[in-house]
N, C-alpha and C positions, 0 to 999 in steps of 0.2 A: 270651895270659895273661889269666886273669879280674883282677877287681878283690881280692879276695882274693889271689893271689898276687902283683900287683906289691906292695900292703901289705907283705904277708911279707919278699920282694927285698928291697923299700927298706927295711923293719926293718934287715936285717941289714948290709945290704951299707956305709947311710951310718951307722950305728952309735948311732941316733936314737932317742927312748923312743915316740914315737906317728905314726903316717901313719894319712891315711883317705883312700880312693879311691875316686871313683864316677865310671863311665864311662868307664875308663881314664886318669883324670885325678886327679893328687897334688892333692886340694883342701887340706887340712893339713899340716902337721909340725913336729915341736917335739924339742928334745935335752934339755929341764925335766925336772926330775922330779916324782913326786908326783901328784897327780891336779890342778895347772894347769893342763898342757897338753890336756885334755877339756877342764876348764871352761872356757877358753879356747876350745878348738873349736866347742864346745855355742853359746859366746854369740858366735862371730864369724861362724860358718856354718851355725846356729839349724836352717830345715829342708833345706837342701842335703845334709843329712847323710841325709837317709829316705832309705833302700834305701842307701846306701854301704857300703864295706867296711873296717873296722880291723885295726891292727895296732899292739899297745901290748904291751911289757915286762909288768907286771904290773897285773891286774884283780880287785881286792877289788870288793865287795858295791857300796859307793857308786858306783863308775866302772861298775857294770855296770849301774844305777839310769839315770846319766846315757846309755848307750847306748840303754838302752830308750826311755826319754823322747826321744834323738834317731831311733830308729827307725832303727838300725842293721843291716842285713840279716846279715851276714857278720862274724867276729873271730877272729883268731890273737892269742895270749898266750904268753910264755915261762911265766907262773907264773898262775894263778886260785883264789882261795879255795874252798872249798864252798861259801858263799852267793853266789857268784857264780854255779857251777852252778844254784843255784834260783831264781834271775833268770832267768837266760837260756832253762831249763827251761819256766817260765811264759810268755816271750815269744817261743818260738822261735827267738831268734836261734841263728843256726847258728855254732857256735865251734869251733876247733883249740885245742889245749893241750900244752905241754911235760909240765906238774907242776901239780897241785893238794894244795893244805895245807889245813888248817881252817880258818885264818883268815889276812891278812895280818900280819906285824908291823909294829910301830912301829919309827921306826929306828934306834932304839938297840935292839931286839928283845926290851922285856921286858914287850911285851904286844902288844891290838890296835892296829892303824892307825887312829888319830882318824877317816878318813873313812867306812871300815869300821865301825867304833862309831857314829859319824853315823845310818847306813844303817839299823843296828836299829833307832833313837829317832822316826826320820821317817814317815811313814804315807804320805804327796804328795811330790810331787816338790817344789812348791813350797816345801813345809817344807827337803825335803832340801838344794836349791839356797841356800837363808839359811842355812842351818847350815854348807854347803860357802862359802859368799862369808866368815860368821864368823870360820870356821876361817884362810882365806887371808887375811881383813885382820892377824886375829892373829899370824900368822906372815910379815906384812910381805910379802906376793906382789899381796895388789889393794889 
C-alpha cells in the first residue's frame, strides 16, 4: 500500500477527521474538527509533511492553502470546495475526491466557512496563517 492509501484506510476504518502519511508511517492524526487538526499538523510537523500523503473529511480553500504551504504530495477528501480544486490545480498536488460543492459551509450552513472566507482575503500564507490562529483564538481552540 502507498501512502495515499493507508491515509484513506485509516480515514475510514478509525473513523478520524485527518491522517497524514509519509513513508508508510501515520505521522498525524486528529478526530477534531474544523480546520485545527491541519493547523495543528502544519505547526507540530512543520516540514515532515513535504511529500506526505493526507486524508481529511473535508477541504475548503483555506486547508488546501495550508497543504500547499506544507508541500503536501498526495489527498483524499470526502468533500472539497471548488477553490480548493484551484489550489491544488496550481500546485499540483494530486487529489481524490468523493464530492465537490462551490464552496464550504458554515456550520450552521447559512453561508461560507470563516476559514474559506479567510482564504480569499489573504494573499501569503503568512497573512492566512494569523488570520487562521485569530479565527482559533476566537473560538477558544488556541
Amino acid at each position: 500500500m502507498n501512502d495515499l492509501d493507508i491515509a484513506k484506510a485509516t480515514l475510514k476504518t478509525e473513523k478520524i477527521s485527518l491522517v497524514i502519511v509519509k513513508n508508510g508511517q501515520i505521522i498525524f492524526k486528529s478526530d477534531r474538527r474544523g480546520i485545527y487538526p491541519l493547523y495543528m499538523a502544519v505547526k507540530e510537523c512543520g516540514l515532515e509533511m513535504e511529500g506526505a500523503s493526507a486524508a481529511d473529511k473535508v477541504i475548503g480553500r483555506g486547508a488546501a492553502r495550508l497543504y500547499e504551504f506544507a508541500k503536501v504530495k498526495s489527498i483524499y477528501a470526502y468533500l472539497i470546495s471548488e477553490g480548493t480544486k484551484e489550489v491544488f490545480a496550481k500546485t499540483h498536488i494530486v487529489y481524490q475526491t468523493e464530492k465537490t460543492v462551490p464552496y464550504i459551509k458554515n456550520r450552521d450552513g447559512t453561508g461560507m466557512c470563516p476559514v474559506e472566507t479567510l482564504s480569499y482575503e489573504t494573499e501569503t500564507f503568512e497573512e492566512l496563517i494569523l488570520s487562521i490562529e485569530g479565527f482559533l483564538t476566537k473560538i477558544n481552540l488556541i
